[in-house]
Structures are given as structure tokens and as C-alpha cells.
C-alpha positions in Angstrom: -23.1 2.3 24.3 -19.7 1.4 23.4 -17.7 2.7 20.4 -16.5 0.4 18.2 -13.2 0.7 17.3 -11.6 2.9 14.5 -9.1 1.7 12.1 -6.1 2.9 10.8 -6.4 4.3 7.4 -3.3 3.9 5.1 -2.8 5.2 1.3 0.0 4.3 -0.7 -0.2 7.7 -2.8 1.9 9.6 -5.2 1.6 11.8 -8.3 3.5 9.4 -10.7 2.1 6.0 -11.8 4.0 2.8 -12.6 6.2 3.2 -8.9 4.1 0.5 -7.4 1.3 1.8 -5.5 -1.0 -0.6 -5.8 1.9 -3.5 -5.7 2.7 -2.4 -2.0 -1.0 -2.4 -1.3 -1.6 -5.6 -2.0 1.6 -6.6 -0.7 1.1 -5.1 2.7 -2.6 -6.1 3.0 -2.0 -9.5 2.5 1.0 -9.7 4.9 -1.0 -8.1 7.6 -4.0 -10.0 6.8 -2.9 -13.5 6.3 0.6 -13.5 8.3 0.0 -11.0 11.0 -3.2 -12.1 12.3 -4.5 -8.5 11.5 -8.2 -7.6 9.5 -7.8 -5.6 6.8 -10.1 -4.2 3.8 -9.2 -2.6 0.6 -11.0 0.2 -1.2 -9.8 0.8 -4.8 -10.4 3.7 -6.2 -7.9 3.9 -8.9 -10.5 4.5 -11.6 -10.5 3.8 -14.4 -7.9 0.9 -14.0 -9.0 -0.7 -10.7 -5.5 -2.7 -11.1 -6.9 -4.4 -7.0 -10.0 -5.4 -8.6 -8.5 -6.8 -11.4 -5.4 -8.2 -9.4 -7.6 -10.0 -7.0 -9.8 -11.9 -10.2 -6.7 -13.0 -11.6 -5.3 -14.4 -8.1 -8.7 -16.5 -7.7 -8.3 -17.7 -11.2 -4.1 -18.7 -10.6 -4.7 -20.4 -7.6 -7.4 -22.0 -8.9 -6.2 -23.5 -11.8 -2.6 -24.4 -10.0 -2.6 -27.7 -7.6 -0.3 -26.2 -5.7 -1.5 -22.9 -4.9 -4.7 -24.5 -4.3 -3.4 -26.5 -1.4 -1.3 -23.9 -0.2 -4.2 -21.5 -0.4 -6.4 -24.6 1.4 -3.9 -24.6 4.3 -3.6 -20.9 4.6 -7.7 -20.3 5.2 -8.1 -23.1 7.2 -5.2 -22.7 9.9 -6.0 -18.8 10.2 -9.8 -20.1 10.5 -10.9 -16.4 8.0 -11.4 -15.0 4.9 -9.7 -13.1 2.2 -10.0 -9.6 2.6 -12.5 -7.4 0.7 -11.8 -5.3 -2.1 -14.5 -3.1 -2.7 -14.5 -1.0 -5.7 -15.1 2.6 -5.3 -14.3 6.1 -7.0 -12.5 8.7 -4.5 -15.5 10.9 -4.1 -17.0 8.4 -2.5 -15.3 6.1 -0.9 -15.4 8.0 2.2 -19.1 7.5 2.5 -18.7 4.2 1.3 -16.3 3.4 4.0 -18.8 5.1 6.9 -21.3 2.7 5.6 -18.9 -0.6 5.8 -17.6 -0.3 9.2 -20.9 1.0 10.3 -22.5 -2.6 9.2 -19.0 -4.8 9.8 -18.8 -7.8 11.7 -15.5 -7.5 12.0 -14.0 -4.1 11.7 -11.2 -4.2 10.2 -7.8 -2.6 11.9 -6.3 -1.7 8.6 -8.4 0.0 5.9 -5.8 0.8 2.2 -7.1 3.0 -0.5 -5.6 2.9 -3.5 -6.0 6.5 -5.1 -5.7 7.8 -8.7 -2.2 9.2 -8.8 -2.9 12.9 -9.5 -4.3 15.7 -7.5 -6.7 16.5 -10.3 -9.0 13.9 -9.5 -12.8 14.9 -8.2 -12.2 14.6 -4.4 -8.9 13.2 -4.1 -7.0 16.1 -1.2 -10.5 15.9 0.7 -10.1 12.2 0.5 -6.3 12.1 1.5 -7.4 14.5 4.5 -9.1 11.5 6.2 -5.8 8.7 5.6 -3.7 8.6 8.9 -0.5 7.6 7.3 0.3 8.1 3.5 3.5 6.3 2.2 5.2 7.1 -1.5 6.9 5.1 -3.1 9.5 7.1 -5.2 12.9 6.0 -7.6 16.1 8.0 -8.2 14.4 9.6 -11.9 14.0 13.0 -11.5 10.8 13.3 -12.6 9.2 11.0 -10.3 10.9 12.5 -7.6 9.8 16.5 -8.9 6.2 15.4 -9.1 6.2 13.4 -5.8 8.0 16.1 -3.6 5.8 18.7 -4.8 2.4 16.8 -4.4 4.3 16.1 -0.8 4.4 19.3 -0.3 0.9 20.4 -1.2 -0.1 17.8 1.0 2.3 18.3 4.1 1.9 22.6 3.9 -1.6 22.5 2.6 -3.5 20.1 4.5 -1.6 19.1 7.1 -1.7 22.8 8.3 -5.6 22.3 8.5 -7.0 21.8 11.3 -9.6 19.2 10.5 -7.3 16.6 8.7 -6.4 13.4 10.2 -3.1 13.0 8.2 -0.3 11.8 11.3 2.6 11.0 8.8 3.8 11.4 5.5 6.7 9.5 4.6 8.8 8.9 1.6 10.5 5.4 0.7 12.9 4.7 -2.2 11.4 1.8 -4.5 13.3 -0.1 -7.0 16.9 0.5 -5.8 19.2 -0.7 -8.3 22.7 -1.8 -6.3 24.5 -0.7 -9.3 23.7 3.1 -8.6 26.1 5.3 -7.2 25.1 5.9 -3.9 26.0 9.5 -4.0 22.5 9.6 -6.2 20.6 8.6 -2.6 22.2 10.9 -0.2 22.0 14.1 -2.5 18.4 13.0 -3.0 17.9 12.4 0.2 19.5 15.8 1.7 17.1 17.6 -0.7 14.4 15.8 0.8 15.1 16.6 4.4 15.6 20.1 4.1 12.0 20.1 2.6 11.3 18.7 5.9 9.8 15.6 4.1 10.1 12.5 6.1 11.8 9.7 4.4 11.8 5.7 5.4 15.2 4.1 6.6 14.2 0.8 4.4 14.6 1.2 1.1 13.3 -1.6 -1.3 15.9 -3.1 -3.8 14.8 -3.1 -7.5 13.5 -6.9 -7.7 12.2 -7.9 -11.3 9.2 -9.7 -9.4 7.6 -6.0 -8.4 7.3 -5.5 -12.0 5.6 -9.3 -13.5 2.2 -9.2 -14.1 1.3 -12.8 -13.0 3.4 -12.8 -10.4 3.2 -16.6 -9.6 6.5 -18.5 -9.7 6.9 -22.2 -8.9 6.5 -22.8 -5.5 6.5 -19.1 -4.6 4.1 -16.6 -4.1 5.1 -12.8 -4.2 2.2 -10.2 -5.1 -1.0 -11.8 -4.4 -4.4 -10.5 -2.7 -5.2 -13.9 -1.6 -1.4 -15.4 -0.1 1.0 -13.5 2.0 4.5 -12.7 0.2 6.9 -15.8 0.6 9.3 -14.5 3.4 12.7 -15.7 1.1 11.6 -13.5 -1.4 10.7 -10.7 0.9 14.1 -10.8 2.7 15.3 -10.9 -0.9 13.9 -7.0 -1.4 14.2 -6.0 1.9 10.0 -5.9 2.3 10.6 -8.0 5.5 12.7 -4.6 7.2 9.8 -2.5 5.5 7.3 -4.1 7.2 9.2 -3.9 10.8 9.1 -0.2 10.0 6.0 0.4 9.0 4.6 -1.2 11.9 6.6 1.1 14.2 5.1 4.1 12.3 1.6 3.4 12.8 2.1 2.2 16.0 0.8 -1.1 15.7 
């Protein structure tokens, strides 16, 4: 009997909210999905807010009342010839389970599965959870708090479970989110010297501080930047460097 194939597990993950974890999930899921020619679910288990959930109702509601998105949405499905990816809401005691059960019954399975986890390490389940993720990427800024409360639940996770032998954590890295070109960048390197002699790997790429990360609705004229149902409009990722992140994140997984 053969085994069917496993996918790569990725969690955008940190201890502080508002530093875009869910933004870059949706972001990278729909670039792999709909550009890439890759199969992807989503599991959101950031309860209560389900922000995925929530993002992906408003997307079917924006492209549906806008012409344009329609048609560009139109074009998308039928030249890729599949459909949008699942998000399944979950709660991060269970999603494992409730991930067994999905591939178990997939069609398709898919080679990318994101969870997007409650940002502390209080919640029921969550290091057991973050055990099973084969690459977990943070998203940090140059505020010291952010960066206290990431690099210590970094830490927990690179000494503590990393050290285990039953997790299937490969790589932990780091990336600085919402660079402002106005900072120093003295800032960056004294960060990032702190950093590495933690022994904390952190991501060449850095993403520039674009306003569009931060819109709600994010659905601009002709453009499309944060949606779970259209890929990020490649001007506007070159804009924020996302097209460089992506190169490297590919290289890290190893796909």
C-alpha cells in the first residue's frame, strides 16, 4: 500500500499580536496556492478572533460585489483549472486531530498545511501543537517589547522543544516586519547581534513597513494585496520586498 504524501506544516507564530501573523498567512497561502501551482489548506485556530475565517468571508463578499475582482477572480480559477483553498476553523487542542482526519480523507493532499495559532504560550495545547509544525516563522519589529516577548517564547521553543526528541520542529526563524527606512540602521544590527548570539536564526529578507499590511479591506483599485482568494499583485509585493521573502522561504523548506 502506498503512503500518501506528507505535507509541510508551517506556523507563522509569536507571543505578540498585531505583527501580522495571520496577514503573512494569508499572504503566503495564496501566493503558493494560486501563483505557484502548489495545494495548500489553512487551519485557524486563533480563537476567539478567527481573523482567516473572517478574512476569507469578507474576500468572497469584495470580490463579489466589485466587477473587476470578479473577472479577475473568473480568470484566476479558470486558467489554474482549482479551487480556493480551505480554511477550516479549529481551536489548537485540536487541530492536530482535525488535521489527521483531513488528509486522511483528502483528495488532494495538500503540500502546504498554515496554522494560525493564538499568540501566547498559555493557550490549552499550544507547545504540543507547535511540536508537530516543521518550520515556524515570527514576524518581529524594532519595539522592544515585541522583540523581549518573541525571543523569549523563541527560546522556550528552540531549548525546550527542540531539544525533545519527538518534535518535528526543523527551523525557527526570525524576520523583521514593518521596517521603517527612516530607522537608523544601527537599531537592526544591534538587534540582530543580540539575536545571533541567542543562536536564534534570523531571515535575510526583511519586509519594509507598507501601510497596505495594516488596511483592513485591503482592496485597492486594480490591485489586490491581502486576500485568501487572489494572489498578492507582484508590483506591490516587489514594493515590500514579499517577492525576496518568498524566494527565501522556499529555499528554507526546501521546496
Amino acid at each position: 500500500m502506498e503512503t500518501k504524501k506528507q505535507p509541510v506544516i508551517i506556523a507563522f507564530s509569536t507571543q505578540k499580536g498585531g505583527v501580522g501573523k495571520s496577514t503573512f498567512t494569508a499572504l503566503l497561502a495564496s501566493i503558493l496556492h494560486y501563483r505557484l501551482d502548489y495545494n495548500v489548506a489553512v487551519f485557524d485556530c486563533d480563537f476567539p478572533q478567527y481573523s482567516l475565517i473572517q478574512m476569507r468571508e469578507r474576500d468572497l463578499k469584495t470580490v463579489m460585489q466589485n466587477e473587476l475582482l470578479k473577472k479577475m477572480a473568473h480568470k484566476q480559477f479558470t486558467t489554474i483549472n482549482k479551487k480556493s483553498y480551505p480554511v477550516f476553523q479549529s481551536k489548537t487542542d485540536t487541530v492536530l486531530k482535525e488535521l489527521e482526519e483531513y488528509l486522511a480523507n483528502a483528495e488532494i493532499v495538500p503540500d502546504f498545511v498554515f496554522l494560525d495559532l493564538p499568540g501566547t504560550v498559555n493557550t490549552a495545547g499550544i507547545l504540543s501543537t507547535l511540536a508537530n509544525v516543521h518550520h515556524i516563522f515570527s514576524p518581529i519589529t524594532a519595539d522592544r517589547v515585541v522583540l523581549e516577548s518573541t525571543l523569549s517564547f523563541t527560546d522556550v521553543l528552540t531549548n525546550v522543544l527542540m531539544k525533545k526528541k519527538h518534535t518535528e520542529i526543523k527551523s525557527i526563524h526570525l524576520f523583521w516586519n514593518q521596517v521603517d527606512g527612516r530607522e537608523k540602521t544601527p537599531l537592526y544590527k544591534n538587534y540582530g547581534k543580540v539575536i545571533k548570539d541567542l543562536g536564534i536564526s534570523l531571515m535575510e529578507t526583511s519586509i519594509s513597513d507598507s501601510k497596505r499590511f495594516r488596511k483592513e479591506g485591503e482592496m485597492v483599485a486594480k490591485t489586490v494585496f491581502r486576500s485568501t482568494l487572489l494572489p498578492a499583485d507582484p508590483k506591490l509585493m516587489a514594493l515590500c520586498r514579499l517577492d525576496q521573502f518568498m524566494d527565501e522561504f522556499l529555499r528554507i523548506v526546501k521546496l
